[in-house]
C-alpha positions as CSV (number, residue, x, y, z in Angstrom):
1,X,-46.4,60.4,-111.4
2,X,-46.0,63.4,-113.1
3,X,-43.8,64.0,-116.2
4,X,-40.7,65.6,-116.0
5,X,-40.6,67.4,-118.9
6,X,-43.6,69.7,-117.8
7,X,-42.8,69.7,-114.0
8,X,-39.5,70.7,-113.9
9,X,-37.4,72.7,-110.6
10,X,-35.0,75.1,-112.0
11,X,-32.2,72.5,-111.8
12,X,-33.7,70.4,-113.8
13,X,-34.6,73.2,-116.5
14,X,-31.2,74.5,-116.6
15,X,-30.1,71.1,-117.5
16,X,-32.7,70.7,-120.5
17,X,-31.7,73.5,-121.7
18,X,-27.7,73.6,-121.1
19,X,-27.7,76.6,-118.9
20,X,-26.4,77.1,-115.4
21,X,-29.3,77.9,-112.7
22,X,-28.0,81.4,-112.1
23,X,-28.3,81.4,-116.1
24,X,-32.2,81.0,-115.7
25,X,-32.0,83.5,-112.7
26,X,-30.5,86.0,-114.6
27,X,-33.0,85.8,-117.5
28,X,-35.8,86.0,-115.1
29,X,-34.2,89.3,-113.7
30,X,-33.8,90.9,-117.0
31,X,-37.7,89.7,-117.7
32,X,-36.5,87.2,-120.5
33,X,-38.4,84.4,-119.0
34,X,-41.4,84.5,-116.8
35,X,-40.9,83.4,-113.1
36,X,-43.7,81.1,-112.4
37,X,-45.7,80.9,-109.7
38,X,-44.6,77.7,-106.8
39,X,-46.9,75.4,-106.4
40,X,-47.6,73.8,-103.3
41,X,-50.5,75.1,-100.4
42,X,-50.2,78.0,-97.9
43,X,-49.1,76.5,-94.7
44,X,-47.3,73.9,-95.7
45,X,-43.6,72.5,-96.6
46,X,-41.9,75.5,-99.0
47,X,-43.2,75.3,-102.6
48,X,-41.0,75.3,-105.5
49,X,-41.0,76.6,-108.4
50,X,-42.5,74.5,-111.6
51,X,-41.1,75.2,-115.2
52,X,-42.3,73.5,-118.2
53,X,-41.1,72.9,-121.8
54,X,-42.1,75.9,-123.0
55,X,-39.4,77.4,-120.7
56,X,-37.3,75.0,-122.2
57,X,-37.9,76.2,-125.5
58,X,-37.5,79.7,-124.6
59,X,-34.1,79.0,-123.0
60,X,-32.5,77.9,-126.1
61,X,-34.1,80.9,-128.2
62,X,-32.2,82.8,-125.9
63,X,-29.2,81.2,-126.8
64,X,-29.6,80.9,-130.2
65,X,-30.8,84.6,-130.3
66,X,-27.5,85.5,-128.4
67,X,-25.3,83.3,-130.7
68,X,-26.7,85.2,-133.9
69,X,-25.5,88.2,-132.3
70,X,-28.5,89.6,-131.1
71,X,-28.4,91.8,-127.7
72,X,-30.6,90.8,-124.6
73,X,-32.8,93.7,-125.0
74,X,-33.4,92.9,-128.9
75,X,-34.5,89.6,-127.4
76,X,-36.6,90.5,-125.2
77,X,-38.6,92.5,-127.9
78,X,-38.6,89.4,-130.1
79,X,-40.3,87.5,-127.0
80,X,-42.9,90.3,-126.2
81,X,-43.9,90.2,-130.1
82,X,-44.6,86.5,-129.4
83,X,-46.3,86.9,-126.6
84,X,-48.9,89.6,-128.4
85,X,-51.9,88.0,-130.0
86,X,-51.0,90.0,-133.3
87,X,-48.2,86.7,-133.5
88,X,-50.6,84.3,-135.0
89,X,-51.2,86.8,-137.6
90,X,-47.8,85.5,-139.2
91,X,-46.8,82.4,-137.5
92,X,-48.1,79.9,-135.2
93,X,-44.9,78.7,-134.0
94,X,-42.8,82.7,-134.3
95,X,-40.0,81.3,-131.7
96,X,-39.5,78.4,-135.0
97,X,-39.6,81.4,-137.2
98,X,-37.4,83.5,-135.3
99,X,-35.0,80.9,-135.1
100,X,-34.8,80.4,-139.1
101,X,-34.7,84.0,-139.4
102,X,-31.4,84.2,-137.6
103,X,-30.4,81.1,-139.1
104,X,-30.5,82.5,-142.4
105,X,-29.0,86.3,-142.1
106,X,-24.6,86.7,-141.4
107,X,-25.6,89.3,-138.7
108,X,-28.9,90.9,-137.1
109,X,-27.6,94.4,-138.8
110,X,-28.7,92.7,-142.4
111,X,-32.1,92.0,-140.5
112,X,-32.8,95.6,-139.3
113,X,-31.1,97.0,-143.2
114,X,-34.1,94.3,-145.2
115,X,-36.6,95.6,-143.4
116,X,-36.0,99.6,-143.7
């Protein structure tokens, strides 16, 4: 059986992460959130699409990200510098990182002032 929380349809992943689907769509337009490849073999029944918790995870940095007032293109900067090897450099876990950085800063303007 496999387990849910790494073989999840869309549905499923918008509920984890208390989004809509069209949510998840939306991001995947905007290149916030990879659009995996569906599973399944050429010739068969249609294949769906197979998110795992990592998607999950990325989701609620979204959120979060948008909540601390950060726009969708400062986001999607934040998840290309994650997604560069140079990341391990300073974190392991940068989404973690990111998240305590916004926790911890009134507005993303007194981010971008500390580090001129």
């Amino acid at each position: 059986m496999p387990d849910i929380k790494n073989d999840m349809t869309i549905a499923k992943l918008a509920r984890a992460a208390e989004v809509g689907v069209e949510t998840v769509r939306y991001y995947q337009r905007r290149g916030l959130l990879p659009v995996p490849r569906a599973g399944g073999q050429k010739g068969k029944a249609p294949a769906f699409r197979h998110y795992d918790q990592a998607h999950v995870q990325t989701l609620r940095f979204i959120r979060r990200a948008q909540a601390a007032g950060f726009t969708l293109e400062e986001i999607k900067e934040l998840l290309a510098l994650d997604r560069t090897r140079a990341r391990a450099r300073y974190s392991n876990d940068f989404i973690s990182l990111m998240s305590l950085v916004m926790l911890s800063f009134a507005s993303p303007n007194s981010i971008m002032q500390r580090s001129l």
